[in-house]
C-alpha positions as CSV (number, residue, x, y, z in Angstrom):
1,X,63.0,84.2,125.5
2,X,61.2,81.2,124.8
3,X,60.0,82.3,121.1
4,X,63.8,83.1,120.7
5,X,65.4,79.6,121.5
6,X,64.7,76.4,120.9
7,X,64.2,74.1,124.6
8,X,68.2,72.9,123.7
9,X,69.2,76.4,123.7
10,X,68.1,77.6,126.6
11,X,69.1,74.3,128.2
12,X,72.4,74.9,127.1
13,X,72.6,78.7,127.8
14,X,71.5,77.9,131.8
15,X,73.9,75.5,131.6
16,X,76.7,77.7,130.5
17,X,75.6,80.7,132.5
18,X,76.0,78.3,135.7
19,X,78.9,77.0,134.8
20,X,80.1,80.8,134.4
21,X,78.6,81.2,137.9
22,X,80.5,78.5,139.3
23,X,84.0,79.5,138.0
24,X,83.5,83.0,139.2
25,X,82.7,81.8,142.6
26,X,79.3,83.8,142.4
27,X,77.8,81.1,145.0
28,X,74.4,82.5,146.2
29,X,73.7,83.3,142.6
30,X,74.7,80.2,141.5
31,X,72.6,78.1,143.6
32,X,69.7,80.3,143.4
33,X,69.6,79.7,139.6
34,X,69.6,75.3,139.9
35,X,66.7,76.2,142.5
36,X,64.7,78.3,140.0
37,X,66.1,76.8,136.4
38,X,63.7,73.0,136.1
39,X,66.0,70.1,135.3
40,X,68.9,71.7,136.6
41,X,69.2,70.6,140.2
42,X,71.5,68.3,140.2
43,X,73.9,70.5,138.1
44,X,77.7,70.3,138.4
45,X,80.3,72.0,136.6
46,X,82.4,69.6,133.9
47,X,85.1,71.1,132.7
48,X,84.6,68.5,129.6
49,X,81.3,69.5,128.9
50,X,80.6,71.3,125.8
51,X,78.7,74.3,127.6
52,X,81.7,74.7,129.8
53,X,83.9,78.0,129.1
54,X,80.8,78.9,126.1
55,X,79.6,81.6,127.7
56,X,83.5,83.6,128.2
57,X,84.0,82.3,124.4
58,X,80.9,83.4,123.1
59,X,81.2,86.8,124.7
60,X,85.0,87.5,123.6
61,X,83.9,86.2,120.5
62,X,81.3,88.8,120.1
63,X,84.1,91.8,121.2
64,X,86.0,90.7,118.6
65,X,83.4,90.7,115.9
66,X,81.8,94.5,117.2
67,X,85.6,95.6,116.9
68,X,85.2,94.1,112.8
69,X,82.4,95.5,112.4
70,X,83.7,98.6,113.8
71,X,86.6,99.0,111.7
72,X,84.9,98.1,108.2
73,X,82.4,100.9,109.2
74,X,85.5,103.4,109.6
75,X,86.7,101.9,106.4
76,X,83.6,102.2,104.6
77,X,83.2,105.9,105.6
78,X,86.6,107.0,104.2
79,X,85.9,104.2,100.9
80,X,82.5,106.9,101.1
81,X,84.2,110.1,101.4
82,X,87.5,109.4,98.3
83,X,84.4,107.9,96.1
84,X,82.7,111.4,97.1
85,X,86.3,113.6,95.8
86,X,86.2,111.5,92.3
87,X,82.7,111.5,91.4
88,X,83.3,115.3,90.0
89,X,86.6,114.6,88.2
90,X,86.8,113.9,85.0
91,X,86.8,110.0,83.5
92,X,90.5,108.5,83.6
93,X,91.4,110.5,86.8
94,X,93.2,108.6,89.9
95,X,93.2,109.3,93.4
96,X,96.9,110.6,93.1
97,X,95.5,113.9,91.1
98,X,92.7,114.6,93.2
99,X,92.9,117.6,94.9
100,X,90.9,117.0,97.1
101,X,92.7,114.1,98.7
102,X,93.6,114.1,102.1
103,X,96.7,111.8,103.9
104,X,95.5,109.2,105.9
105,X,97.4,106.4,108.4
106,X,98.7,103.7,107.4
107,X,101.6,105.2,105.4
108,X,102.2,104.0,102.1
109,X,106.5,103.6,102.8
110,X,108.2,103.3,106.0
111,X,111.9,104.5,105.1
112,X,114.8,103.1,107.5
113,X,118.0,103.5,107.4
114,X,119.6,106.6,109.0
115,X,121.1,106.0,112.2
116,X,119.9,108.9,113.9
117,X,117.0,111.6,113.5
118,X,116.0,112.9,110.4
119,X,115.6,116.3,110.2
120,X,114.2,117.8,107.2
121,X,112.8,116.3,103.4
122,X,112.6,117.6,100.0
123,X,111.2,116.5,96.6
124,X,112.5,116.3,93.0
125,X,110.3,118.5,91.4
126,X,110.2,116.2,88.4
127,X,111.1,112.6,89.3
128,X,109.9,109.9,92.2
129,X,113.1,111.2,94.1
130,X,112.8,112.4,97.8
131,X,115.8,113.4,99.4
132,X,115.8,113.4,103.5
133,X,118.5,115.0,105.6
134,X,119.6,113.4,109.5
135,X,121.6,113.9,112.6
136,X,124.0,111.4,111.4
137,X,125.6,113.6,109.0
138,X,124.2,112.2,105.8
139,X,121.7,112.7,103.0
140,X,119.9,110.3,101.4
141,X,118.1,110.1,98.6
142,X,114.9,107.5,97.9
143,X,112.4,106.5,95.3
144,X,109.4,107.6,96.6
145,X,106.9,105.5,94.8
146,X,109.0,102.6,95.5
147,X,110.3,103.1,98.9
148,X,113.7,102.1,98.3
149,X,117.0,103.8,98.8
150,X,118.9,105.4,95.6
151,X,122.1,106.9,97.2
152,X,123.7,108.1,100.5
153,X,125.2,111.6,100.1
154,X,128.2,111.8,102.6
155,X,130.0,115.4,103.0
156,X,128.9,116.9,105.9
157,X,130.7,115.9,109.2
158,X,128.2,117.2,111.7
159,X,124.4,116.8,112.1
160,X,122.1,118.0,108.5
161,X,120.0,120.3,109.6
162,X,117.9,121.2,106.0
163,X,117.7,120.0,102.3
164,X,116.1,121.7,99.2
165,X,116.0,121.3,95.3
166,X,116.0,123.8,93.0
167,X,112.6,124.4,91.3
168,X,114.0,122.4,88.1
169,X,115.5,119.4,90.2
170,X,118.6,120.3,88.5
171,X,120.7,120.8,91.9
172,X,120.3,120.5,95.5
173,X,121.3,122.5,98.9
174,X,122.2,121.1,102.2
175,X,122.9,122.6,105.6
176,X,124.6,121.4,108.4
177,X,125.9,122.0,112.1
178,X,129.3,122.1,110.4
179,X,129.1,125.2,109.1
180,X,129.0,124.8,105.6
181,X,126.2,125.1,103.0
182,X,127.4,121.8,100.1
183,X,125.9,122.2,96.6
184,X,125.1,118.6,95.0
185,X,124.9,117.9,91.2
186,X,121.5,116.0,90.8
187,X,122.8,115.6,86.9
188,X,125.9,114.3,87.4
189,X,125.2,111.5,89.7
190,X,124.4,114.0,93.0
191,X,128.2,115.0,93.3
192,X,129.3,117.8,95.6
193,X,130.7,120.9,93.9
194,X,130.6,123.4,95.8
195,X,131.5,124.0,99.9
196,X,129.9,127.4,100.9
197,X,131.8,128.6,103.5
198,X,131.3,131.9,105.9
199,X,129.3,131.1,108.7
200,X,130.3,131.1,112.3
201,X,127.8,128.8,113.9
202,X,125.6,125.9,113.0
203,X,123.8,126.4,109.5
204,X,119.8,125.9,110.5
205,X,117.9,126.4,107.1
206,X,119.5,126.9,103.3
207,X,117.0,126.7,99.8
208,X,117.5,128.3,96.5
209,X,115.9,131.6,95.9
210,X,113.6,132.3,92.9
211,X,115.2,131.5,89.7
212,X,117.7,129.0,91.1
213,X,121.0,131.4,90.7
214,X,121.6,132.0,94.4
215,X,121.1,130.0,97.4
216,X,119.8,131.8,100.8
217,X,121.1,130.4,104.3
218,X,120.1,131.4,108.0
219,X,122.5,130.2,111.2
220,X,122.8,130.4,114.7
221,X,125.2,133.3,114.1
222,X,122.1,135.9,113.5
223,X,122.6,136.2,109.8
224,X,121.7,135.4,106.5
225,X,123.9,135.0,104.2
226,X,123.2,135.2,100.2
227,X,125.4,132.7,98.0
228,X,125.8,133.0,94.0
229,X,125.6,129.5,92.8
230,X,127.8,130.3,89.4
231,X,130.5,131.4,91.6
232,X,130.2,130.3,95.1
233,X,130.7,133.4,96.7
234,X,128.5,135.2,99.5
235,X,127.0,137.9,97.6
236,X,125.3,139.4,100.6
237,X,125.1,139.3,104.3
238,X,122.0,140.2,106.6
239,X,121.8,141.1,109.9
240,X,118.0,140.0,110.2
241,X,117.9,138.9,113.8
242,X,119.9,139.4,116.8
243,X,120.1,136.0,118.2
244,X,119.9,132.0,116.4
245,X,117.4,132.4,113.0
246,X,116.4,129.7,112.8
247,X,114.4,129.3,109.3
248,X,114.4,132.0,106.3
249,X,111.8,131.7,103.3
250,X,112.1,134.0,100.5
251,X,109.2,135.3,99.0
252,X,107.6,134.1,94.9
253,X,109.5,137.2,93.9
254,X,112.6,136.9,95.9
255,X,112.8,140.6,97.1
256,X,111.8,139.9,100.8
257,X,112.9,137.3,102.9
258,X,110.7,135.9,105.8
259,X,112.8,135.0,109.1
260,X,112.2,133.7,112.7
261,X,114.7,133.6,115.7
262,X,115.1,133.2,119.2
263,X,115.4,136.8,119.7
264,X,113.7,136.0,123.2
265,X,117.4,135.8,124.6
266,X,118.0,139.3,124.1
267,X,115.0,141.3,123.8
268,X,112.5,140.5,127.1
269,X,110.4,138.0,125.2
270,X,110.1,139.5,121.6
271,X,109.8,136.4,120.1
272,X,109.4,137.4,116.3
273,X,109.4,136.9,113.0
274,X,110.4,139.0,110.7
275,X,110.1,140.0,106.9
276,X,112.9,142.1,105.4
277,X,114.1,143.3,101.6
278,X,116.6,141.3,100.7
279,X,118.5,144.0,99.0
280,X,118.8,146.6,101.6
281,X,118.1,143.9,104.3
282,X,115.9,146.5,105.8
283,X,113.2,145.3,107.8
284,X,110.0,146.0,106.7
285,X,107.3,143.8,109.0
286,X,108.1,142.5,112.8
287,X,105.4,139.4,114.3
288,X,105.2,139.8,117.8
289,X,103.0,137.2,119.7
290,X,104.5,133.9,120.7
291,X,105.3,133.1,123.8
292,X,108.2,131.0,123.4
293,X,110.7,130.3,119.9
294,X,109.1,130.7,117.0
295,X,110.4,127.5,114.7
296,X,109.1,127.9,111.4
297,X,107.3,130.8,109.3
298,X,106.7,130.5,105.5
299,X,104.4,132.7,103.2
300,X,100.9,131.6,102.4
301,X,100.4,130.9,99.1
302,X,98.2,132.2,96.5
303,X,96.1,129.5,95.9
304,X,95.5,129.9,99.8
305,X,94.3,133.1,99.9
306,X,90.7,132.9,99.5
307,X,90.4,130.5,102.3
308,X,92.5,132.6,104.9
309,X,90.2,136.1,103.5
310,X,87.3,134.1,104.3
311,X,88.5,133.1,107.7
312,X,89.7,136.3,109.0
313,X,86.9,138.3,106.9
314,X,88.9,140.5,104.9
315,X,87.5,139.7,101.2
316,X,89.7,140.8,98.2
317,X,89.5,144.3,96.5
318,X,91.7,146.1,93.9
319,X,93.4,147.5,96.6
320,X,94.6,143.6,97.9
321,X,95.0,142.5,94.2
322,X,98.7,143.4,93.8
323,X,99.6,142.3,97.4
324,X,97.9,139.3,96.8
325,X,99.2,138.0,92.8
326,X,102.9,138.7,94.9
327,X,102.1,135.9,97.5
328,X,103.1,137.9,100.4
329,X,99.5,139.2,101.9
330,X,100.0,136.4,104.7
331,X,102.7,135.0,107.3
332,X,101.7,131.5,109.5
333,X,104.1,130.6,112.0
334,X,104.6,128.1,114.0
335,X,105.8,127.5,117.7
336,X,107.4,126.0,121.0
337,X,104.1,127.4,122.4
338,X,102.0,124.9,121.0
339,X,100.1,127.5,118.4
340,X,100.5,128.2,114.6
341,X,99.5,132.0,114.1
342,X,98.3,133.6,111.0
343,X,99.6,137.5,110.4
344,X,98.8,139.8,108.3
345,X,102.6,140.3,106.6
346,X,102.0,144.2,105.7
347,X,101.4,145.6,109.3
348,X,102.7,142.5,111.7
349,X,99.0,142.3,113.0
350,X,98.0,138.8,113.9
351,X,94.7,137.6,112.9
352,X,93.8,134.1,113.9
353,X,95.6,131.6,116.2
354,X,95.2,128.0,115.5
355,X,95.1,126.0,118.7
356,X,95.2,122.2,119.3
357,X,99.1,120.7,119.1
358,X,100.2,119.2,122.6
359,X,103.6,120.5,122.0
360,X,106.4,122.3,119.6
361,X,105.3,123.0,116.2
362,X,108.5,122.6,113.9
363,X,107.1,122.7,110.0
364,X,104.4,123.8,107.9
365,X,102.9,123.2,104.6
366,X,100.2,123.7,102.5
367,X,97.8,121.3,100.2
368,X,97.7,122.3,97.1
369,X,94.1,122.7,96.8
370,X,94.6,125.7,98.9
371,X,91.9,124.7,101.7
372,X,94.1,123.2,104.1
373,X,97.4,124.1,105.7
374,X,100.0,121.0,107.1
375,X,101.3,121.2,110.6
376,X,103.9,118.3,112.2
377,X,105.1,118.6,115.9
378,X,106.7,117.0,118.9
379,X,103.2,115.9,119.8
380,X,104.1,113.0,117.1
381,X,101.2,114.0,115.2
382,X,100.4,115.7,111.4
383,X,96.9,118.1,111.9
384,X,95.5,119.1,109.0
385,X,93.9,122.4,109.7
386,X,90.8,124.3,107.2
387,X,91.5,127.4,106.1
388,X,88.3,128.7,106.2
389,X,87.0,127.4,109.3
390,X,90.3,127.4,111.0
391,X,89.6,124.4,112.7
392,X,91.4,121.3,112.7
393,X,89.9,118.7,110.1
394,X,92.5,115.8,110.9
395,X,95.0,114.3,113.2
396,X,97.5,111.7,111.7
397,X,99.3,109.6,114.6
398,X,102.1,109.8,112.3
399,X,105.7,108.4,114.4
400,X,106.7,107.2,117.3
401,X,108.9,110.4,118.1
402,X,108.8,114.3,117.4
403,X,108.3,115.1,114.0
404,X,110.8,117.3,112.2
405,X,109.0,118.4,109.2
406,X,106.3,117.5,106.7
407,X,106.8,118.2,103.0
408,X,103.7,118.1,100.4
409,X,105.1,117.0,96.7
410,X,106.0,119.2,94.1
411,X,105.7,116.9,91.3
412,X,103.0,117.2,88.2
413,X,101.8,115.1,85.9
414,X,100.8,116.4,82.5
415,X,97.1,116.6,81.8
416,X,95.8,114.1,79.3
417,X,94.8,116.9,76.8
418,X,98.0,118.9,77.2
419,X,101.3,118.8,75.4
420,X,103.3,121.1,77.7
421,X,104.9,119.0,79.9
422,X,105.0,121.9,82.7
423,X,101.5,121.7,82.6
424,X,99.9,119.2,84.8
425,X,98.1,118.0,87.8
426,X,99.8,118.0,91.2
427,X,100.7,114.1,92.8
428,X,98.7,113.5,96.1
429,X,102.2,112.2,98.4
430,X,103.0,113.7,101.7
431,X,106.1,113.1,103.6
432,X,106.9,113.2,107.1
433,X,110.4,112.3,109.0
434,X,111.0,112.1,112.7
435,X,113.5,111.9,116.0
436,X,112.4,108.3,115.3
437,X,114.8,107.9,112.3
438,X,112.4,107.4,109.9
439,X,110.7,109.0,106.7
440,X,107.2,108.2,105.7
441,X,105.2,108.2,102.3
442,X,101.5,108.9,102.3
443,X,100.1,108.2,99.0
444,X,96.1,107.8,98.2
């Protein structure tokens, strides 16, 4: 110690360490120490000595600066790992057209103002435009990049339970515990032309069917129901489920239709999913495998498939081609049990469980480089999960309350050397909204 300090330090570090002594009513060790330290004797504690209290500061001090240091290490890491996704694109590129992004806490926009929880989000295809849909009965629709609020779509009398462009951003579908499906005009300043009316219990899940001429719906009275969009009218009804469906996804082509219910209530646990031709609204796959309500199923997309044939080792052949270009080789669920489940789609067989959620799993989504698939739960936490490895890769502490859904953006931006405007890049922003009454905006 003595090469270390100088004769004043030490004189003034046994002086604060027995002034620490002191204070802490260590007694034996305090007197021990005058007997042992020379020159210290006579020592008394004074509170207006400038060695009084330094040790407590000093060490606080030090806390504080190893919890700096800390956090521009973590900070320095991530700075590492985005410098790490650019260095292969090409000059000119921002973070926002990086595939390889991934969403990280803080969010970018905290978006208040419903007045209860928000249950489900969508994006304009084309524009900054996010449009979120809540308990309270209304829709409302923001500027992502911005964070502010563009309009509050009132029409619905009962809570919204799901929201959904169509591919060109040129209308929008709602849903509610009122029954009815509403049509807005996006065009014509979001107005509602069209009440769909028909079902018999609450209206859980509604979006537009390939090609944009016919909206789909699924409700707590065990059908779906097929809408024409020209005219209004349900075209078709089907009986997929025997009990509340509670989401329906129709597939790139639109000739099957992906369900899940709570057909638990009537069938000794069969809680299923289910995908069936829309036309015939025959049944053509059953998932059996949860062990309580399945909440959410949608179809893996191409772009995933390479991941998910390297995870459950079943590499692509002619044979898979066809099934695959279709985008419906694949079916991911997710449940009140706490798992998401991969299935094969064609014979119902499951193929990989992904375990780590602390509680109900209510939405899914993919990234769009393909690798990674989106899960948001009652757990109050985002988990990003790699496709090949099926592991979890991230957790985002994302609300405060259960999380409704998460939502990756549909909008491109044209590449620099393209004239098609259809032709683009996808925009890195992820969307989440919660029980908590609140959307949020993750942007790079």
């Amino acid at each position: 110690m003595s090469g270390a300090l100088s004769e004043r330090q030490q004189e003034d570090l046994h002086r604060s360490i027995l002034d620490y002594l002191s204070n802490a009513g260590f007694t034996k060790t305090y007197e021990q120490m005058k007997d042992e330290v020379p020159g210290l004797t006579d020592f008394e504690p004074d509170p207006t000595a400038k060695t009084a209290g330094l040790l407590v500061k000093k060490w606080t001090g030090l806390i504080r600066l190893q919890r700096k240091i800390m956090d521009l290490e973590a900070r320095l890491s991530q700075a590492q790992e985005d410098l790490s996704h650019l260095s292969h694109l090409p000059p000119g590129t921002s973070k926002r057209a990086n595939l390889d992004w991934l969403p990280r806490a803080p969010p970018k926009h905290t978006l208040t103002g419903h007045r209860d929880a928000v249950t489900a989000v969508s994006f304009h295809p084309l524009f900054s435009s996010i449009v979120s849909a809540s308990a309270d009965a209304t829709l409302k629709v923001w500027d992502w990049d911005t964070g502010e609020l563009e309009r509050t779509l009132k029409g619905h009398t009962k809570h919204v339970s799901d929201c959904e462009y169509d591919s060109k951003g040129k209308n929008l579908v709602s849903c509610s515990h009122d029954l009815f499906v509403k049509l807005w005009n996006v065009e014509n300043d979001y107005q509602n032309f069209a009440t769909l009316r028909g079902h018999e219990h609450s209206v859980s899940s509604a979006t537009f069917l390939p090609g944009d001429d016919r909206v789909i719906s699924a409700s707590r009275d065990q059908t779906v129901r097929i809408w024409s969009v020209a005219t209004t009218h349900c075209i078709k009804v089907v009986n997929a489920h025997l009990s509340w469906i509670r989401r329906v996804f129709p597939s790139p082509d639109g000739r099957l239709l992906l369900t899940c219910s709570d057909d638990h209530a009537s069938f000794n646990n069969f809680l299923t999913a289910r995908v069936s031709d829309i036309e015939s609204g025959t049944m053509k796959t059953e998932m059996r495998g949860h062990e309580n309500i399945v909440l959410t199923a949608v179809f893996a997309p191409s772009i995933c498939l390479p991941a998910i044939r390297e995870l459950v080792a079943r590499p692509a052949n002619s044979l898979t081609a066809k099934i695959d270009a279709l985008g419906v080789a694949f079916v991911l669920t997710g449940s009140r049990d706490k798992t998401i489940k991969l299935w094969d789609a064609l014979s119902g067989q499951c193929l990989w469980t992904f375990i780590g959620h602390d509680n109900w799993i209510h939405s899914l989504a993919f990234h769009p480089s393909g690798k990674y698939l989106l899960s948001a739960s009652d757990d109050k936490t985002v988990r990003i999960w790699d496709l090949k490895t099926g592991r979890c890769a991230k957790k985002i502490e994302a609300h405060d309350q259960f999380i409704a859904s998460v939502k990756w953006g549909r909008q491109v931006t044209a590449a620099s050397d393209s004239k098609d405007e259809s032709v683009g890049r996808p925009v890195n922003v992820m969307a989440t909204c919660s029980w908590d009454k609140t959307v949020k905006i993750w942007l790079p």
